[in-house]
N, C-alpha and C positions, 0 to 999 in steps of 0.2 A: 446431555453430554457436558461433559466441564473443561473447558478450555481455560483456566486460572492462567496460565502462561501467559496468555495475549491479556495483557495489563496496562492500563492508563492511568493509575491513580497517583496523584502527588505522593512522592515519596522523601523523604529526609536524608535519607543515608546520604554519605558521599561518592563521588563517581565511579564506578564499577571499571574497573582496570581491565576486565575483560572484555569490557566494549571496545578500550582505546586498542588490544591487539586484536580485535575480532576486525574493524573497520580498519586498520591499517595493514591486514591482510587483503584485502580488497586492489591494494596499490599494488601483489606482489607481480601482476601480470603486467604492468606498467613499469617495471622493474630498469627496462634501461632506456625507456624516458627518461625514468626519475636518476639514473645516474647522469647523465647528460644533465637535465636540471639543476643537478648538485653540483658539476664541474661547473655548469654558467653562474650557480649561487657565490663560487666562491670566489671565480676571476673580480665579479661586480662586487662581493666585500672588500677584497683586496684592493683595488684597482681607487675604494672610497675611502680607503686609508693611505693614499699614496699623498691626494691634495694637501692637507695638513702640515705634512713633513714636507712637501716642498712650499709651503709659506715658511717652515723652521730654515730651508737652507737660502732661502730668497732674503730674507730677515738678517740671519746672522752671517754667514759667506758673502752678503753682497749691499745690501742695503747701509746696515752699521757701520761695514768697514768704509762704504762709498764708489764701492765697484759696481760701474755698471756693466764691462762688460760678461758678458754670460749672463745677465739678470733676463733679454728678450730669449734665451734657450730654455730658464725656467718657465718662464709665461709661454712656450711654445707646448711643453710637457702637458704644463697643466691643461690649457686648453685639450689638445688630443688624449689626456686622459679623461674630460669631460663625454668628447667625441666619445670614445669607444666602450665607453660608461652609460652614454645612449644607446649605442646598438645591442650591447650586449643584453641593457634592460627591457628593450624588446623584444629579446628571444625570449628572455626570462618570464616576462607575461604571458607571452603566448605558449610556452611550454608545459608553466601552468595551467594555464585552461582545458587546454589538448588533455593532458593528465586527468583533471580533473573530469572533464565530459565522459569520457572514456571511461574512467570508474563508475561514473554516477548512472553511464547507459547498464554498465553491467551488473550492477545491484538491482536496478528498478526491472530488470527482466529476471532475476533471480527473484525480488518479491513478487511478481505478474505469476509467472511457474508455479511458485508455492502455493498464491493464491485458487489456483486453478484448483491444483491437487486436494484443499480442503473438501472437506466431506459437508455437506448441506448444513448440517445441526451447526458448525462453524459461523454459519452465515447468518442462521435465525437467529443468535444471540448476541453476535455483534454488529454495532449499528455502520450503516454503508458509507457516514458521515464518518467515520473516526477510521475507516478504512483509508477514505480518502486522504483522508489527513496524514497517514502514514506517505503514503504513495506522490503524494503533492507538497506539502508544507512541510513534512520533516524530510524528503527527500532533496530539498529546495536548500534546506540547514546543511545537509551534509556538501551539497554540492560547495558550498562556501567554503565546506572545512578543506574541502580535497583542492578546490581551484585556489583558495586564496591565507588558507590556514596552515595547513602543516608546510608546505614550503616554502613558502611566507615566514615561521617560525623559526624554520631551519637557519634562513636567510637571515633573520636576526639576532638568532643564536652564534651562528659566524661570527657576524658585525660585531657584537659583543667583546666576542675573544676576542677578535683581532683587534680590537682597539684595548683592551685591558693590557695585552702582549707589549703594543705602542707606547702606550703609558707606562707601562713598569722598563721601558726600554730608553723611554726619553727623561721620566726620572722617577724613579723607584718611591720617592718623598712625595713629591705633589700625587702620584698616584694612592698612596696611604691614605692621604687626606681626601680622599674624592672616594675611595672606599670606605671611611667614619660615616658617613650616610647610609649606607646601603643595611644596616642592620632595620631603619624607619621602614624602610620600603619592604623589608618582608615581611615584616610584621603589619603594614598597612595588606599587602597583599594577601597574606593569610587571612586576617579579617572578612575585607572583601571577596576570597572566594569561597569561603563559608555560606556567609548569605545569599551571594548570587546564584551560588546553583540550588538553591531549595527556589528562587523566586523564579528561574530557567524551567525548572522542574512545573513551576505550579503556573505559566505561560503556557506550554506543551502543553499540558492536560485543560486546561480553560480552552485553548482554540480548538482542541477534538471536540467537546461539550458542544462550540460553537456550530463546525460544521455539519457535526451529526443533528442539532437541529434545525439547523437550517434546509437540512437533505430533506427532514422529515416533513418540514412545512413545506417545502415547492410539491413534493410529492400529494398531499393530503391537503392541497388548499383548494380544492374543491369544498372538503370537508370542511376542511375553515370559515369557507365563508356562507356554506350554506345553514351552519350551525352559529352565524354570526360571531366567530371567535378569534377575531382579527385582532381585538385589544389585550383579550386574554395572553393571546401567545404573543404580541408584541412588549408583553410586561414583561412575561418567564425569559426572551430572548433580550432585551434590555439589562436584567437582571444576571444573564450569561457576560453579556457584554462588558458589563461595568466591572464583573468580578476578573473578567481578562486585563483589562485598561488597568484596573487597580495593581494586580501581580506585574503586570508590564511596568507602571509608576516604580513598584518597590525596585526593578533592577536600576530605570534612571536613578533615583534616591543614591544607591549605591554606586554608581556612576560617579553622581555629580560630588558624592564626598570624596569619590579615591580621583579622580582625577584632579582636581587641586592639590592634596595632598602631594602627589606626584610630582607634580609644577612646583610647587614648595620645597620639597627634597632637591627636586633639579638646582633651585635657586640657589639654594644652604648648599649644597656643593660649589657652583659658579664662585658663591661670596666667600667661601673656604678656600678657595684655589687663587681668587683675586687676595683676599687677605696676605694669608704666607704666602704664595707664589709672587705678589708684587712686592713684598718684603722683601723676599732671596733677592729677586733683579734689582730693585735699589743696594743691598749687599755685593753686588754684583756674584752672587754665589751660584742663580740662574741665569741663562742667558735669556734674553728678550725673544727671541723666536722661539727656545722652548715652551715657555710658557705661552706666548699666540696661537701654537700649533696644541701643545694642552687642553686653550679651553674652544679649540675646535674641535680635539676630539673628545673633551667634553660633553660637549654640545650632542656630538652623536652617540656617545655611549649612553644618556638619557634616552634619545630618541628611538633605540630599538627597546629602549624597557618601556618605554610608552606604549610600542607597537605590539610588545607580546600582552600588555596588558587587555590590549584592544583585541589581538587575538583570544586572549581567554575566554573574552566573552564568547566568539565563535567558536572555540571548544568546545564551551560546558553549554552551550546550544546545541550542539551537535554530539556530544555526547549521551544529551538527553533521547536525540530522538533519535541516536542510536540506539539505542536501551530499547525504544518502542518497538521501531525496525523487528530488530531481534530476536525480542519477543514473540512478532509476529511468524517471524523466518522460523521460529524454536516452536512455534506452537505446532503439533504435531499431525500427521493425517491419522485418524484415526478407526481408517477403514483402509491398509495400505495393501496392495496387490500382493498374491504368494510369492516367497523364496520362488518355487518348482512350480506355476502355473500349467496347468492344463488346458489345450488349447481347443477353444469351443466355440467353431465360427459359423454352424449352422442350428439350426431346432431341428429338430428329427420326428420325437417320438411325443414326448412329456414335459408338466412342470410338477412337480413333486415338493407339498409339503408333511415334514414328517414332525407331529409331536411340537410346534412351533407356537412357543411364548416371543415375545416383544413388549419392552417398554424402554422410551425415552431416556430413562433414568439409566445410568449407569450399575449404580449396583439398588436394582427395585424390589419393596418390599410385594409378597403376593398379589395384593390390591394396588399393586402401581402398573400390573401387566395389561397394554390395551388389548394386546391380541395373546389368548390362552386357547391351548393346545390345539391347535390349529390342523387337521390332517385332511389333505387335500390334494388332489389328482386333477390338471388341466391339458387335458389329449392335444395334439395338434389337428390344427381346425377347426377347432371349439370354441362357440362363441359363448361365454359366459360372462353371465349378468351378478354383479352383487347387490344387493339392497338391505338397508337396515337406516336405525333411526339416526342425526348426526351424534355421532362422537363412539359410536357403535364398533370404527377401527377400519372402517372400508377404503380411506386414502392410505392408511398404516400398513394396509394388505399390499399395496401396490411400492408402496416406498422400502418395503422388503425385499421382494421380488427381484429390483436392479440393483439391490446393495445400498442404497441411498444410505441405508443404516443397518447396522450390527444387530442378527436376533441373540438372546442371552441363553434362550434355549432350544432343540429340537436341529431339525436342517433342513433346510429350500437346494432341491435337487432340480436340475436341467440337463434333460435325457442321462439321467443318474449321475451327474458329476454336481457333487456341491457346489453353488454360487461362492461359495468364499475361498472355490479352487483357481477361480478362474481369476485372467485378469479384469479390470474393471472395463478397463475400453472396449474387448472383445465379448465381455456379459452385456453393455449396456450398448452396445452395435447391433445385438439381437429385439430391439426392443423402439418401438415410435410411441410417446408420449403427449397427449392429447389431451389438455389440461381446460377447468372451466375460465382459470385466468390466462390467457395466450398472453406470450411479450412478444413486440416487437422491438425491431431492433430499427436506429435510424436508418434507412434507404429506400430501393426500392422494391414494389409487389415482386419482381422476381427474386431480389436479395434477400427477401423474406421467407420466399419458398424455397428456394436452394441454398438458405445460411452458405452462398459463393461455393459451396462446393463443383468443383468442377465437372465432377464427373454427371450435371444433373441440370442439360444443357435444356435451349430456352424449347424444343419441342416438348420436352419432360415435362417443363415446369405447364404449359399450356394446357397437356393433356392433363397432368394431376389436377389445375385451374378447371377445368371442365368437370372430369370425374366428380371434383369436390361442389363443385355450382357456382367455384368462389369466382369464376369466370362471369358471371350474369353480372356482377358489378368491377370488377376488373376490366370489362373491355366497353365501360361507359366512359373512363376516363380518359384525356386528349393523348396524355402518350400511353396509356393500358399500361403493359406489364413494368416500364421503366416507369411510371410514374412515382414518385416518391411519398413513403408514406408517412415523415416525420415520426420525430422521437414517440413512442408508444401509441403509435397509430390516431394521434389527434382526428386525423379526418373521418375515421372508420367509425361504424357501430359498434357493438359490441357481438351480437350478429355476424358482423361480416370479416371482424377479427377472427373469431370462431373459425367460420370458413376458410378462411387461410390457414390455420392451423391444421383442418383435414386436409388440404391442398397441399403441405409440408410435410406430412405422414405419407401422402401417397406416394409423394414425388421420392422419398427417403426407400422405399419399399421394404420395410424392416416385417421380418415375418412376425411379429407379438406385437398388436397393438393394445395398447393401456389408455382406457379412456376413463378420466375422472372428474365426473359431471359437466362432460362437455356441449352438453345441450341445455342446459339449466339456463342460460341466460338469452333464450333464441325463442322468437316468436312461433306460434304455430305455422307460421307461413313456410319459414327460413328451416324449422322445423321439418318439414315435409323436403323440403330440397335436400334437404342431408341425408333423410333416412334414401333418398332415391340412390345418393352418389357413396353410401355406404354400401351398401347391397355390391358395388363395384369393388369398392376398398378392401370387403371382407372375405371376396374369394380369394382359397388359398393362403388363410389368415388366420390366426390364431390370436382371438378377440376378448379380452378382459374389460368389460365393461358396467362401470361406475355410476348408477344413474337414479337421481330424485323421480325423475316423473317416470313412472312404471310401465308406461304406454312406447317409450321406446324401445322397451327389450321384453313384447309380449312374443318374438320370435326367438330370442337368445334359445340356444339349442339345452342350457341348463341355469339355473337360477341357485346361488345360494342368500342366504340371508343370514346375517351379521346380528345377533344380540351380545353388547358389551362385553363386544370382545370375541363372542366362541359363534361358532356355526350352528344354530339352532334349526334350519329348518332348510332343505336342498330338495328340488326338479325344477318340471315344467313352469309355466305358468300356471295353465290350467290344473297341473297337479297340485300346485302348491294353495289353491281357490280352492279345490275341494278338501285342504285340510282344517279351514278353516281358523289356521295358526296367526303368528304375527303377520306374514307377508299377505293373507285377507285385511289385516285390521288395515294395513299401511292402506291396501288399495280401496278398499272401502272409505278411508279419511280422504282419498284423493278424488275421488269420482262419486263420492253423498251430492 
């Protein structure tokens, strides 16, 4: 399947505009937070442009002339406008965040949702490490943007004006000259945000690299070490590493040129303002408090071009792993439920394959079909057996069956309704899946067996624990069924994993059970315990079963046999021994 959508690769362009309105839609349900925020953004611009002008009337009104009185009313102002300048900037923080949390919960459960609804082949091709990373580290970037970025921005964008308004208001001249600078700084900042977001860009994709192998090595470091490959992969991961640290160096680099530059523009303004402006006041042409209050505000009309600079960088970080996000969000289900579903909540009669090709590929040439023309009838009640050599299409047969994947040609009918009428949850509610790899999941032996469904209380799960045998080692332990069985069942066999797996089939009681070589890895011992507690399982069942050693399903009620792909040879057991075809040769390679 080709999922090209869901994309990591460093890319060049510049930033895709449709990220910045796709992520600032995200705010629209935060909408009168964020007015609220806006009315406290502008009280606290206002309110920092108030101190300046009164140093200009403290100066000139009082000072100069030699009045003191009214001089402790100004000092009375200012303080209380300091006061209320605090409070107000703590609503502002915390408003932000609230905003910001609140967005960031509702996207990360918009990506959780999507993720769900992907179709398997999604999962085989993109690595768990680079998912992560969407879900963890670039959700982590946006959260920045929404808590401390865009309102933050806004908040400086105010500050801006209002002090440019202040300046062309206190003197339309010294502001002229304080704006002769400002052509350096866009063109400094143009520069710098060229290269920063190709170096933004190539961060992003270096740290997915990272985590996806790093997933891959905690998971396979069994393998690691028993193939003594510890140095090996500590090079390729070193060699991950440096190439991240290095794109990371290149944004400092670019840092540490535009913020001096910055600093230096601020100064060449300061010295521009000190220049003519302390000319005018010797001229007496300025007055001396205009000009104090000047390059106060000054001082802060630099300081919010500072702060958007510093916001950019939070931008075009969050821009990037917008983009990934998105991608994600935009990669599509490709097995998605009918318009007009047909509702189909019990098995009745049959499973019906008609004329049924399959292959992975999306659009396959002849030779790319694992499963060709496939016509096949499974009654209810029927326990049938498939066997064929690996790669022959016998997992393929079964990943059809629940829809896991899209046939290209023919149709899979369930009591005559095509499977790609139905919906998925209610096709694959008919259906317990019995796999040679079992997962667990972290908790306990019951959380295992009732995945917390409620409705499959702790007698259920006992009795399924019995039926299965998984009970013989379940109730050695101190607390039995709440014992916990850590992340992927470290304590467990492999064995006794198994077992819990039939214990989770039972307890689920889904009438089609799908078993795909779930005994392959179980001793004869453990072996004989299953086949007893299956004989339970299987009444009133409708049993597809998957199996290497040929000795478990010499009762299967029908045997087909799989050659590359097509059904060569179908009965008994013993029928199929006196044809002397492939499924003799198989048994014969198994029991010489």
């Amino acid at each position: 399947m080709n999922h090209s959508n869901f994309i990591y690769e460093n890319k060049t362009k510049n930033y895709d505009q449709k990220t910045i309105r796709r992520l600032v839609k995200y705010l629209f349900p935060q909408k009168y937070y964020i007015f609220l925020a806006l009315l406290i953004l502008t009280a606290n611009s206002l309110l920092l442009l108030v101190n300046p002008y009164l140093f200009k009337i403290a100066i000139d009104s009082y000072i100069i002339p030699g009045k003191l009185t009214g001089l402790n009313k100004i000092a009375l102002v200012y303080l209380l406008v300091l006061l209320l300048s605090f409070i107000i900037r703590y609503f502002q923080v915390y408003l932000n965040e609230f905003i910001g949390q609140r967005t960031i919960h509702q996207l990360r459960m918009e990506i959780f949702r999507h993720l769900l609804k992907l179709p398997l082949s999604f999962y085989e091709q993109k690595p768990v490490g680079r998912l992560m990373t969407s879900l963890t580290t670039d959700m982590e970037v946006l959260n920045e943007l929404f808590t401390s970025g865009l309102l933050m921005t806004i908040n400086d964008i105010l500050m801006l004006l209002g002090i440019i308004i202040a300046m062309l208001f206190l003197s339309p001249k010294l502001a002229l000259v304080t704006f002769s600078v400002l052509p350096f700084l866009i063109i400094a900042t143009y520069f710098f945000r060229k290269k920063s977001t190709i170096s933004f860009r190539k961060i992003r994709s270096k740290i997915s690299a990272i985590n996806a192998y790093l997933q891959e090595n905690i998971s396979g470091i069994k393998i690691i070490k028993l193939f003594n490959r510890e140095e090996h992969n500590f090079r390729k991961f070193s060699k991950l590493n440096t190439e991240h640290r290095d794109a990371y160096l290149d944004t400092i680099f670019y840092y540490s040129v535009f913020y001096p530059i910055v600093e230096f523009i601020s100064a060449l303004g300061v010295a521009l303002i000190i220049l003519y402006g302390g000319t005018q006041t010797l001229k007496n042409a300025i007055p001396l408090g205009i000009l104090i209050a000047f390059l106060q505000y000054l001082d802060r009309f630099f300081r919010p071009i500072e702060d958007l600079s510093e916001k950019y960088n939070i931008f075009l970080s969050a821009v990037v792993s917008g983009e990934r996000i998105f991608s994600l969000l935009d990669t599509p289900d490709t097995l998605p439920d009918p318009k007009d579903p047909v509702e189909l909540k019990n098995f009745n009669t049959a499973i019906t394959f008609k004329n049924v090709y399959f292959s992975y590929k999306d659009n396959p040439e002849e030779q790319d079909y694992i499963l060709k023309n496939i016509n096949l009838t499974i009654k209810k009640g029927e326990k049938l057996a498939i066997v064929g050599a690996t790669g022959a299409g016998k997992t393929s047969l079964i990943n059809i069956i629940t829809r896991s994947y899209e046939i290209q040609k023919g149709e899979i009918l369930i009591d005559g309704v095509p499977v790609n009428l139905v919906n998925k949850k209610d096709l694959q509610s008919l259906f317990a899946l019995i796999q040679q790899d079992f997962f667990l999941f972290t908790g306990s032996f019951k959380d295992n067996i009732s995945l917390n469904d409620k409705a499959i209380n702790i007698d259920k799960i006992k009795e399924s624990a019995r039926l299965s045998k998984a009970d013989t080692f379940i109730e050695k332990y101190e607390k039995q069924y709440d014992q916990n069985v850590f992340e992927r069942g470290a304590i467990l066999s492999t064995g006794q994993k198994q077992l819990l797996s039939f214990a989770r089939a039972i307890a689920f009681g889904r009438p089609i059970l799908l078993m795909d070589e779930a005994t392959s890895n179980v001793d004869l011992g453990t072996e004989k315990l299953i086949q007893e507690g299956l004989k339970n399982l299987f009444k009133n069942k409708t049993a597809i079963i998957i199996a290497h050693r040929l000795s478990t399903i010499r009762d299967a009620d029908r045997i087909i046999v799989l050659h590359k792909g097509e059904i060569r040879e179908e009965g008994t057991h013993d029928e199929l021994l006196k044809k002397q075809g492939i499924y003799h040769k198989l048994y014969q390679m198994q029991f010489r």
